[in-house]
N, C-alpha and C positions, 0 to 999 in steps of 0.2 A: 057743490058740496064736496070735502074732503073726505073720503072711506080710507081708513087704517083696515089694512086687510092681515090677516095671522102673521106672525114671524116665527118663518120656520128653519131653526137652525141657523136665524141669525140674518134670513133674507127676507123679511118683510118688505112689503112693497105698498106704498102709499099712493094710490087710485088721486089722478088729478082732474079739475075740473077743466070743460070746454078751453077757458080763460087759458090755464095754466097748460094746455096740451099746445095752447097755440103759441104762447110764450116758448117754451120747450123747442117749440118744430121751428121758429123765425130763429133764434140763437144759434140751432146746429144748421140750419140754413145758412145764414149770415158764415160759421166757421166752416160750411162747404165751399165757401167764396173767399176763404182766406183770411179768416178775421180769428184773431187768439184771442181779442177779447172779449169776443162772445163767448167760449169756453168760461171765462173769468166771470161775467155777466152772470151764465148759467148758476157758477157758482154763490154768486152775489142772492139771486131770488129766491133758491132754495134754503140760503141761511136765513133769510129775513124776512120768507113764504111772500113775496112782492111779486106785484104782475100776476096775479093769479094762482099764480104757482103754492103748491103746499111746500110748508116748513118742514127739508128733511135735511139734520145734520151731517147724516152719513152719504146721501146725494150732494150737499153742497162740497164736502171734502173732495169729493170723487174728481169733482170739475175743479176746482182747484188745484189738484194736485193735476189734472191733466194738462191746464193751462200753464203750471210750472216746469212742469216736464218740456212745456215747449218756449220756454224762456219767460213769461209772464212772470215778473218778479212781486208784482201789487197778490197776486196768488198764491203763491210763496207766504209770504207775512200773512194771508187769510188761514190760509189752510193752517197756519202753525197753531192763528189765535184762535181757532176754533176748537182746534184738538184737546188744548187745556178742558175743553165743558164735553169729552168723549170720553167712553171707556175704550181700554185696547181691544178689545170686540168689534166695537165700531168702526177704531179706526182702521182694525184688518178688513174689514167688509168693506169699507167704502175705496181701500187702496185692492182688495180683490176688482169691487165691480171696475176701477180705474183700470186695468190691467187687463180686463174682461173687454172692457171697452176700446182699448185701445188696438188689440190682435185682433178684432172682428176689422175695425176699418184696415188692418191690413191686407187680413184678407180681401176684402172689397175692393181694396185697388190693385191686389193681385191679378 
Protein backbone atom coordinates (compact mmCIF):
# COMPACT_ATOMS: atom_id res chain seq x y z
CA UNK A 1 0.00 0.00 0.00
CA UNK A 2 1.15 3.53 -1.01
CA UNK A 3 0.58 6.23 2.08
CA UNK A 4 0.84 10.18 0.75
CA UNK A 5 2.02 11.41 3.86
CA UNK A 6 1.42 15.76 4.50
CA UNK A 7 3.52 18.20 2.26
CA UNK A 8 5.17 20.44 4.18
CA UNK A 9 6.58 23.26 2.62
CA UNK A 10 6.96 21.57 -0.36
CA UNK A 11 8.50 18.18 1.00
CA UNK A 12 6.13 15.65 1.08
CA UNK A 13 7.23 12.30 1.24
CA UNK A 14 5.48 9.24 -0.18
CA UNK A 15 5.87 6.07 2.20
CA UNK A 16 6.76 2.93 -0.10
CA UNK A 17 5.79 -0.37 -0.06
CA UNK A 18 7.95 -3.77 1.01
CA UNK A 19 8.07 -4.12 -3.10
CA UNK A 20 9.13 -0.69 -3.90
CA UNK A 21 11.78 -0.33 -0.76
CA UNK A 22 13.47 -3.21 -2.25
CA UNK A 23 13.51 -1.90 -5.70
CA UNK A 24 14.94 1.40 -4.29
CA UNK A 25 17.83 -0.51 -2.13
CA UNK A 26 18.90 -3.09 -5.39
CA UNK A 27 19.22 0.21 -7.70
CA UNK A 28 21.34 2.31 -5.28
CA UNK A 29 23.12 -1.06 -4.50
CA UNK A 30 23.72 -1.79 -8.22
CA UNK A 31 25.08 2.33 -8.44
CA UNK A 32 27.32 1.49 -5.39
CA UNK A 33 28.99 -0.98 -7.75
CA UNK A 34 29.37 1.38 -10.32
CA UNK A 35 26.25 1.32 -12.47
CA UNK A 36 24.76 5.00 -13.78
CA UNK A 37 22.19 3.22 -14.86
CA UNK A 38 20.68 2.40 -12.14
CA UNK A 39 20.49 6.05 -11.08
CA UNK A 40 18.51 6.26 -14.63
CA UNK A 41 16.44 3.12 -13.73
CA UNK A 42 15.52 4.65 -10.37
CA UNK A 43 14.51 7.33 -12.32
CA UNK A 44 12.55 5.28 -14.78
CA UNK A 45 10.26 3.53 -11.73
CA UNK A 46 9.47 6.41 -9.93
CA UNK A 47 8.01 8.02 -13.22
CA UNK A 48 5.94 5.03 -14.25
CA UNK A 49 5.42 3.81 -10.11
CA UNK A 50 6.97 0.19 -11.77
CA UNK A 51 8.59 -2.39 -9.72
CA UNK A 52 6.66 -1.68 -6.92
CA UNK A 53 7.86 1.64 -6.45
CA UNK A 54 5.14 4.51 -6.06
CA UNK A 55 4.59 7.15 -8.67
CA UNK A 56 6.59 10.25 -7.68
CA UNK A 57 7.36 12.95 -10.30
CA UNK A 58 9.59 14.96 -8.27
CA UNK A 59 11.66 11.55 -7.07
CA UNK A 60 11.77 10.47 -10.60
CA UNK A 61 13.41 14.15 -11.62
CA UNK A 62 15.81 13.89 -8.75
CA UNK A 63 17.32 10.57 -10.32
CA UNK A 64 17.52 11.82 -13.41
CA UNK A 65 19.03 14.63 -13.20
CA UNK A 66 21.46 12.73 -11.00
CA UNK A 67 22.24 10.22 -13.61
CA UNK A 68 22.73 13.23 -16.03
CA UNK A 69 24.84 14.99 -13.95
CA UNK A 70 27.10 12.03 -14.37
CA UNK A 71 26.94 11.67 -18.13
CA UNK A 72 23.66 9.48 -18.55
CA UNK A 73 22.38 11.26 -21.55
CA UNK A 74 18.91 8.78 -22.11
CA UNK A 75 18.31 10.95 -18.46
CA UNK A 76 18.97 14.08 -19.73
CA UNK A 77 15.93 13.75 -22.40
CA UNK A 78 13.89 12.08 -19.38
CA UNK A 79 14.23 14.64 -16.93
CA UNK A 80 13.50 17.51 -19.59
CA UNK A 81 10.23 15.43 -20.84
CA UNK A 82 9.02 15.21 -17.53
CA UNK A 83 9.50 18.68 -16.45
CA UNK A 84 7.00 19.83 -19.13
CA UNK A 85 3.99 17.94 -16.66
CA UNK A 86 5.82 19.94 -13.28
CA UNK A 87 5.33 22.98 -11.71
CA UNK A 88 8.61 25.29 -10.82
CA UNK A 89 8.08 24.17 -7.19
CA UNK A 90 8.59 20.82 -8.25
CA UNK A 91 11.05 20.97 -10.12
CA UNK A 92 13.18 23.16 -7.39
CA UNK A 93 12.33 20.45 -4.82
CA UNK A 94 13.36 17.66 -6.71
CA UNK A 95 16.74 19.54 -8.10
CA UNK A 96 17.06 20.66 -4.05
CA UNK A 97 16.64 16.81 -2.95
CA UNK A 98 19.32 15.97 -6.18
CA UNK A 99 21.77 18.23 -4.51
CA UNK A 100 20.76 16.97 -0.99
CA UNK A 101 21.63 13.82 -2.35
CA UNK A 102 24.41 14.13 -3.80
CA UNK A 103 26.80 16.22 -0.72
CA UNK A 104 25.61 13.51 1.75
CA UNK A 105 27.55 10.64 -0.66
CA UNK A 106 30.27 13.05 -0.40
CA UNK A 107 30.42 13.32 2.62
CA UNK A 108 30.32 9.34 2.98
CA UNK A 109 33.22 8.96 0.97
CA UNK A 110 34.97 11.58 2.93
Amino acid sequence: MTVLTSIEGGAGRIDQTGEGEATIAEYLGAFANGSIDALYDLGVAFSTGSHGVACDMIEAHKWFNIAASKGHEEAAWCRADISDEMTAREISEAQRRARQWLCEGERRVA
